[in-house]
C-alpha positions as a Python dict, from the first residue, in 0.01 Angstrom:
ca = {
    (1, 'X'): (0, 0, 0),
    (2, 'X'): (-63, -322, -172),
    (3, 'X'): (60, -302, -583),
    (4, 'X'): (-248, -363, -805),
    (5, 'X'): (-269, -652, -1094),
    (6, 'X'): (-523, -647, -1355),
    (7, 'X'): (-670, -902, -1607),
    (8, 'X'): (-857, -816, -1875),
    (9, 'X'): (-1075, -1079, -2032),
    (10, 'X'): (-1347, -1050, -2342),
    (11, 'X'): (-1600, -805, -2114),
    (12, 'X'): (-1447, -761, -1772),
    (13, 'X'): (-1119, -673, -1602),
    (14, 'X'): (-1054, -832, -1276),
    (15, 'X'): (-807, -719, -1025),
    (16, 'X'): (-548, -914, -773),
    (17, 'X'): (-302, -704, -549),
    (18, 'X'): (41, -799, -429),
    (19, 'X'): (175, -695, -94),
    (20, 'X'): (556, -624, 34),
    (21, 'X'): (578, -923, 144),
    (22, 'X'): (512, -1105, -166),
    (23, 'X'): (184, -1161, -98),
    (24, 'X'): (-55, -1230, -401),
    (25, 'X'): (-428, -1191, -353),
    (26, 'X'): (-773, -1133, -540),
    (27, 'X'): (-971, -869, -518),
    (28, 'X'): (-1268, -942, -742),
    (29, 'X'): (-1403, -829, -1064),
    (30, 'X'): (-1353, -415, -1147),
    (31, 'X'): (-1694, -321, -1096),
    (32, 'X'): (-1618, 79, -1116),
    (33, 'X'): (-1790, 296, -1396),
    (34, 'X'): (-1440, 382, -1504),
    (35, 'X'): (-1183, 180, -1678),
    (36, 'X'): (-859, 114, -1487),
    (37, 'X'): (-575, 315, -1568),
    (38, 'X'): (-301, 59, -1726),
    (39, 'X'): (-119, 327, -1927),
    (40, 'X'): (266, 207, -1896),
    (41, 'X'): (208, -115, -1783),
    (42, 'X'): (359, -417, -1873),
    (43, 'X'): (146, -660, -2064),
    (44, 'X'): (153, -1012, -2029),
    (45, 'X'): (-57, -1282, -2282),
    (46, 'X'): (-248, -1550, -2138),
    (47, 'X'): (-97, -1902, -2136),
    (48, 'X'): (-193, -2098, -2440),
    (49, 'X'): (-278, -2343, -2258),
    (50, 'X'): (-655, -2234, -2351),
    (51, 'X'): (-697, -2066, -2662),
    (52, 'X'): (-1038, -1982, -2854),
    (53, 'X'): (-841, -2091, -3187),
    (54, 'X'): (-924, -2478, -3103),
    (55, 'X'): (-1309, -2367, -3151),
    (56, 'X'): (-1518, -2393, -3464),
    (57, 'X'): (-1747, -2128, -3178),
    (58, 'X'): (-1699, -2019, -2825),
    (59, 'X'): (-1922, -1799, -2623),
    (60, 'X'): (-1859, -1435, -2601),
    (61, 'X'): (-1741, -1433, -2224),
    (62, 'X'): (-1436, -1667, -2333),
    (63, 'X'): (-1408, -1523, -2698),
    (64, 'X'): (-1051, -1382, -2607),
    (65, 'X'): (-692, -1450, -2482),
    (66, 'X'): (-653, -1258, -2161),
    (67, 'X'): (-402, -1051, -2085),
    (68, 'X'): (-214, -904, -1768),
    (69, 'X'): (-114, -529, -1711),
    (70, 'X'): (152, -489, -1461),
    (71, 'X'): (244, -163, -1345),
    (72, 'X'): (689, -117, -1410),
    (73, 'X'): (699, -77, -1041),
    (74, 'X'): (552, -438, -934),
    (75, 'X'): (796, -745, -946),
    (76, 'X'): (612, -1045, -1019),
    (77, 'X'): (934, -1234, -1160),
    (78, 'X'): (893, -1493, -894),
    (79, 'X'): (826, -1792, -1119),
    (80, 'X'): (528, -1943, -915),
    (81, 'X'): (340, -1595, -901),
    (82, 'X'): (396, -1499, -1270),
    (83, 'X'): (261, -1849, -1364),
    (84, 'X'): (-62, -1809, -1145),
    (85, 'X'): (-113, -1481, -1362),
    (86, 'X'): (-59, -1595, -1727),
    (87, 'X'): (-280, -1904, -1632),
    (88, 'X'): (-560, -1782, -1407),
    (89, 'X'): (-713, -1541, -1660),
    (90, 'X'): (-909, -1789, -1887),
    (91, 'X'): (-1060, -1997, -1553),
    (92, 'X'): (-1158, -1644, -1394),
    (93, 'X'): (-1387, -1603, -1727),
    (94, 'X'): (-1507, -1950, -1698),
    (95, 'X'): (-1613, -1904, -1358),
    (96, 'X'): (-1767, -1571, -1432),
    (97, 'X'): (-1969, -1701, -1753),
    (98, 'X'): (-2106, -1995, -1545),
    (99, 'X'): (-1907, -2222, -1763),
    (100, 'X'): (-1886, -2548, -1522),
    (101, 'X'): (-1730, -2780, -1771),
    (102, 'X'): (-1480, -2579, -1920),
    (103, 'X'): (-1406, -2443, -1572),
    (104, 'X'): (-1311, -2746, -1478),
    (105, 'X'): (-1145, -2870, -1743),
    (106, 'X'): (-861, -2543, -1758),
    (107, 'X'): (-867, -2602, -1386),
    (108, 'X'): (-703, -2977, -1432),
    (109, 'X'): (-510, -2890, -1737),
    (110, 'X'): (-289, -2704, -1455),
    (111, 'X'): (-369, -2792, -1111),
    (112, 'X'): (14, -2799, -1021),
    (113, 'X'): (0, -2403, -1057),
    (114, 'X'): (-339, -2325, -960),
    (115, 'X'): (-305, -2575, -628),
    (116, 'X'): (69, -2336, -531),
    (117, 'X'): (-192, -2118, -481),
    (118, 'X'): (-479, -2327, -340),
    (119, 'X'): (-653, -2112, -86),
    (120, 'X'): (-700, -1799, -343),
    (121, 'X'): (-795, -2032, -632),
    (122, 'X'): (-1060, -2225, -390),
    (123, 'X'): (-1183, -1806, -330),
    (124, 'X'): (-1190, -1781, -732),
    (125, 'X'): (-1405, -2104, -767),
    (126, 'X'): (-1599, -2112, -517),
    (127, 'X'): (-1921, -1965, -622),
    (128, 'X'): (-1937, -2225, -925),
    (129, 'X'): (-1741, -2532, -662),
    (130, 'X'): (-2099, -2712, -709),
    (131, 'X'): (-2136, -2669, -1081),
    (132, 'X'): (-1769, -2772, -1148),
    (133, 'X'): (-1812, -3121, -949),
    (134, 'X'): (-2143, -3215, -1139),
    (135, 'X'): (-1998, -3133, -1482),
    (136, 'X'): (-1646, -3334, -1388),
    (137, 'X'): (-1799, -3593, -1188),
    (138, 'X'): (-2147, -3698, -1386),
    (139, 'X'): (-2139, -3477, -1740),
    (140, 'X'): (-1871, -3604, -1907),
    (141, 'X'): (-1772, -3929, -2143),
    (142, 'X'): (-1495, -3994, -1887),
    (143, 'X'): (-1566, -3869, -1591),
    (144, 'X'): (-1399, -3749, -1282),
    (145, 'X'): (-1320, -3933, -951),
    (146, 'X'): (-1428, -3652, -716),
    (147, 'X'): (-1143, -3733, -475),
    (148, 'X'): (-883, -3636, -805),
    (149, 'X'): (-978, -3312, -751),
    (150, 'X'): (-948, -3224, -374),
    (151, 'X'): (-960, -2867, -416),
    (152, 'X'): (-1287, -2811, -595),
    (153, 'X'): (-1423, -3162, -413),
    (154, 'X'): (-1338, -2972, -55),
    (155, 'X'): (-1535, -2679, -136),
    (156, 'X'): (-1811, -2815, -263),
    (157, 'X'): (-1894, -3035, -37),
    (158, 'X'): (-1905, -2742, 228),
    (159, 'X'): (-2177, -2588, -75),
    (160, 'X'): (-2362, -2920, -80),
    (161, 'X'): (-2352, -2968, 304),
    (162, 'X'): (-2264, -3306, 208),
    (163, 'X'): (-2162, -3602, 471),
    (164, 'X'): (-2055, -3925, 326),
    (165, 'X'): (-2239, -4108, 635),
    (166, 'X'): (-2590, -4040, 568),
    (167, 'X'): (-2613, -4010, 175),
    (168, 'X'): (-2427, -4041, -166),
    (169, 'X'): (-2312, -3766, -410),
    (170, 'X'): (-2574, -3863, -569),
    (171, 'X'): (-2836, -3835, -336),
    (172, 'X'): (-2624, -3470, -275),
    (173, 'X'): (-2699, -3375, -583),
    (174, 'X'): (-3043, -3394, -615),
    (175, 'X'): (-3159, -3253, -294),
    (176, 'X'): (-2955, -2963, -428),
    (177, 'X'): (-3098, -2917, -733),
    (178, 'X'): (-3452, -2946, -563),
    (179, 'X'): (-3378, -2656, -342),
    (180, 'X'): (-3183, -2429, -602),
    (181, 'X'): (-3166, -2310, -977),
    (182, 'X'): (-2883, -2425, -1150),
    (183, 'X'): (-2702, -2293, -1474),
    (184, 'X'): (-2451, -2659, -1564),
    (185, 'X'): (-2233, -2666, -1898),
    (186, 'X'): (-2267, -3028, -2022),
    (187, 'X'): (-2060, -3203, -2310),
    (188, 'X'): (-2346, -3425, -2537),
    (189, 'X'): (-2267, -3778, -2568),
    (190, 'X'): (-2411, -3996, -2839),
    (191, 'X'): (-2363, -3740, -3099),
    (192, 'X'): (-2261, -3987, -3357),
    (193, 'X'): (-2599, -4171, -3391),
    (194, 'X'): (-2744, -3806, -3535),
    (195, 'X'): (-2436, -3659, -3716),
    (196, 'X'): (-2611, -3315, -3623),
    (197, 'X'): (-2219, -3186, -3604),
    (198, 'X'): (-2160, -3351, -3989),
    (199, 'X'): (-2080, -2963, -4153),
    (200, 'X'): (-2107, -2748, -3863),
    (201, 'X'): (-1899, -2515, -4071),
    (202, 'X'): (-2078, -2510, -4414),
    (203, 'X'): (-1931, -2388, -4742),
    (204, 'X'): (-2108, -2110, -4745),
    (205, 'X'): (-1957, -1966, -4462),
    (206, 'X'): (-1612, -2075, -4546),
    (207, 'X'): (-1677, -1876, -4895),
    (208, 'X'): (-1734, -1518, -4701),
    (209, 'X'): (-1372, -1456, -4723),
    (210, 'X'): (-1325, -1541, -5057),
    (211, 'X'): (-1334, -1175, -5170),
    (212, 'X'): (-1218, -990, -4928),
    (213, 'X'): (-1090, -622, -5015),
    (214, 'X'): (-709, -551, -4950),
    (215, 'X'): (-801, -192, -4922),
    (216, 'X'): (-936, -250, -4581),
    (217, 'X'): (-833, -643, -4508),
    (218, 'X'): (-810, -640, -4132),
    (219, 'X'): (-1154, -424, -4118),
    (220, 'X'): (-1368, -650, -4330),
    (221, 'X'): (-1222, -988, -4174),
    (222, 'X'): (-1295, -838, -3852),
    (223, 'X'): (-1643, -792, -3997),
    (224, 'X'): (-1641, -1152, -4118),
    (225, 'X'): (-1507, -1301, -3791),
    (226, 'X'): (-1831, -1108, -3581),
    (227, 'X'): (-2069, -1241, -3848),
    (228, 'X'): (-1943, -1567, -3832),
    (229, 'X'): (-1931, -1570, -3436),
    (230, 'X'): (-2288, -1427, -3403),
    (231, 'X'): (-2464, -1660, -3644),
    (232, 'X'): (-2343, -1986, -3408),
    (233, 'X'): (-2448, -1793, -3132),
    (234, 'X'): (-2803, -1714, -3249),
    (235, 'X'): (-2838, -2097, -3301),
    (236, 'X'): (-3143, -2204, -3112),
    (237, 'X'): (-3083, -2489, -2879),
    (238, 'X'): (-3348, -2742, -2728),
    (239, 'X'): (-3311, -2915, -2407),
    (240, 'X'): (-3614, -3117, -2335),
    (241, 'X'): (-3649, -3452, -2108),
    (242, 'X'): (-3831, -3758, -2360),
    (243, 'X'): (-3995, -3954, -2057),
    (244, 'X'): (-4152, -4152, -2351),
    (245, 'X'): (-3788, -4289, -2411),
    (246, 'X'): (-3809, -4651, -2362),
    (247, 'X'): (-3470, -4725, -2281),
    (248, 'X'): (-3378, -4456, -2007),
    (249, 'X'): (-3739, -4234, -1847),
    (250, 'X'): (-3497, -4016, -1695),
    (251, 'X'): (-3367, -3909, -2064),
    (252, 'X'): (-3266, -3537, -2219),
    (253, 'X'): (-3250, -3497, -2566),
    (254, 'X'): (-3081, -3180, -2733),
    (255, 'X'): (-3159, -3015, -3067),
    (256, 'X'): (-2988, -2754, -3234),
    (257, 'X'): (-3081, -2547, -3538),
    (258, 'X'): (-2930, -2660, -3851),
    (259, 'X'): (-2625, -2482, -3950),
    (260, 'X'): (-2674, -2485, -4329),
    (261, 'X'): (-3071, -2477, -4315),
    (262, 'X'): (-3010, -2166, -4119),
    (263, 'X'): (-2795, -2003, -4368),
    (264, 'X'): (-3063, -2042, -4628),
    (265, 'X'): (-3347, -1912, -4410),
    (266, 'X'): (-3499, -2253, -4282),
    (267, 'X'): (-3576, -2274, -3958),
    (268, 'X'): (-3572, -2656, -3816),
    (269, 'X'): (-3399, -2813, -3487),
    (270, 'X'): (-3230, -3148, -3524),
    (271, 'X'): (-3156, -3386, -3280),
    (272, 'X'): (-2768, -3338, -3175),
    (273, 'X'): (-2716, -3582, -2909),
    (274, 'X'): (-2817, -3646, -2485),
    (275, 'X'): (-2753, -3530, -2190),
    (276, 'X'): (-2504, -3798, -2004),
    (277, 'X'): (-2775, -4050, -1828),
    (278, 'X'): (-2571, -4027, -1479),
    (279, 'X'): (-2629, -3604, -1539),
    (280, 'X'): (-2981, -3661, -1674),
    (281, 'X'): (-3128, -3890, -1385),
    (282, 'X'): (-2991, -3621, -1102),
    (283, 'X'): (-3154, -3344, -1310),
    (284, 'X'): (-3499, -3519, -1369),
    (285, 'X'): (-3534, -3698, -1019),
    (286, 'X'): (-3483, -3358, -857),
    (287, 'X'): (-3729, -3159, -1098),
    (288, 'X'): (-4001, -3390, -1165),
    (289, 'X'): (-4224, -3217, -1312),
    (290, 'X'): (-3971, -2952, -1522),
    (291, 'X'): (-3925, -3066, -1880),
    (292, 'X'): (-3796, -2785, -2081),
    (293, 'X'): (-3453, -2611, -2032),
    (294, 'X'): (-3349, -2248, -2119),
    (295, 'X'): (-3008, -2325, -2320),
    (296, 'X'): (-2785, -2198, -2523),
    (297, 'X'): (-2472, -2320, -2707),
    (298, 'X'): (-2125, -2276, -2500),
    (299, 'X'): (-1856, -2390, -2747),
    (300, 'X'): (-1856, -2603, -3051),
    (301, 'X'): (-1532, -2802, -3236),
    (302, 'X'): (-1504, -3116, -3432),
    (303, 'X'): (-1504, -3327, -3131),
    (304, 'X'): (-1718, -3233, -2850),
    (305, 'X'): (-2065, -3000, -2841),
    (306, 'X'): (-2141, -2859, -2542),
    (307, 'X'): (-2454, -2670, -2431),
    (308, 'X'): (-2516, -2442, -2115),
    (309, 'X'): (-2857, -2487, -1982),
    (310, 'X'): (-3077, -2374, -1624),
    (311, 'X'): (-3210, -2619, -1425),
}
């Protein structure tokens, strides 16, 4: 009987077993109508290696420091197999909320523990291997040489049935997007000519905790901290291609609701920055005639926005 290993993330648990012989696999997401029974278990904290703290916002799915319940009876000293565990948490959200970019990004931040483990980590990323490469490789303001990062690189290119003999990435790329739908998390670039990101965290909202009761602290900064959280994520994104754009046809602007105007009841999108041009051309060669994007904000600080949008 293989011991079970749970992580619990913002909405989900997820479950890995280890076997007698040391053994460590994954067994998926806990998709029973029950939650699991962790009473007596050891808990571990996620890594800080990712931490929600370095947001101004984060989406929901990644709105939380994972932890891992270990039953007393499982050993998991072994140094390699405890660091998989206190690391693998936030990327197994990532991957599950369709986060590309930041997928990638925790995945490089420790590759020398994630690769120990190469074969179960390719299992974890796999159904997002595609999304990952464009986001590293094209989205971006430095991007990724696709051979850095073997692992996801190998995997996708099985996805993308791509052969280096008879096309580019490129070319890849867009007869991928042709044929399938496509949710991407992309960093904007050229953010400073629109200074959209100027007070993304207004007085007014610094001000809510001003007064805060000490009869019930902890419950009414809780309250403050959902407010807070839902108003950025009920900020109304835009991302639309501007083929009138005389310096690049292939072009995708982004707007985003004004943070203050919001607060003060006025609706209005300003412009917030583009879609990379290397992203943007892929996108628009492959879907011609599709000019609007569902989208939604995926995680906000003082130096990067990044939106999550279908293609």
């Amino acid at each position: 009987m293989n011991a079970q290993i749970l992580i619990k993330t913002a909405n989900d648990w997820f479950e890995f077993t280890k076997s007698k012989t040391g053994q460590l696999d994954y067994v998926g997401k806990w998709e029973k109508n029950n939650k699991p029974d962790v009473d007596g278990a050891q808990e571990f904290i996620s890594s800080t290696y990712f931490s929600p703290s370095w947001y101004v916002y984060i989406q929901t799915a990644l709105n939380c420091n994972p932890v891992v319940y270990v039953k007393n009876d499982v050993d998991v000293s072994d140094k390699d197999i405890f660091d998989y565990l206190i690391h693998i948490g936030p990327l197994l959200a990532a991957v599950d909320a369709k986060n590309s970019l930041l997928a990638g990004e925790l995945f490089m931040r420790r590759s020398a523990v994630f690769e120990k483990f190469a074969q179960l980590t390719q299992y974890i990323m796999e159904p997002l291997c595609v999304e990952i490469l464009f986001s590293l490789s094209y989205g971006k303001m430095n991007n990724i040489d696709p051979d850095d990062i073997p692992l996801i690189f190998e995997s996708a290119k099985k996805k993308l049935e791509y052969d280096s003999s008879r096309e580019s990435l490129d070319q890849a790329f867009k007869r991928w997007f042709k044929k399938n739908e496509v949710t991407v998390t992309l960093q904007l670039v050229g953010t400073n000519f629109y200074h959209w990101d100027d007070d993304i965290v207004p007085e007014a909202l610094t001000k809510l905790t001003d007064n805060l009761s000490a009869d019930d602290l902890c419950g009414n900064a809780e309250k403050i901290r959902k407010a807070k959280h839902d108003f950025y994520e009920s900020l109304k994104v835009s991302v639309q291609a501007e083929p009138y754009n005389v310096h690049d046809k292939n072009s995708i602007l982004v707007c985003i609701e004004n943070v203050e105007a919001k607060l003060f009841g006025n609706p209005g999108l300003e412009k917030a920055g583009h879609i990379r041009a290397l992203a943007a051309e892929i996108i628009r060669e492959a879907k011609t005639s599709k000019m609007s994007f569902t989208a939604k904000l995926s995680n906000l600080n003082y130096r990067e926005i990044v939106v999550q949008f279908t293609v």
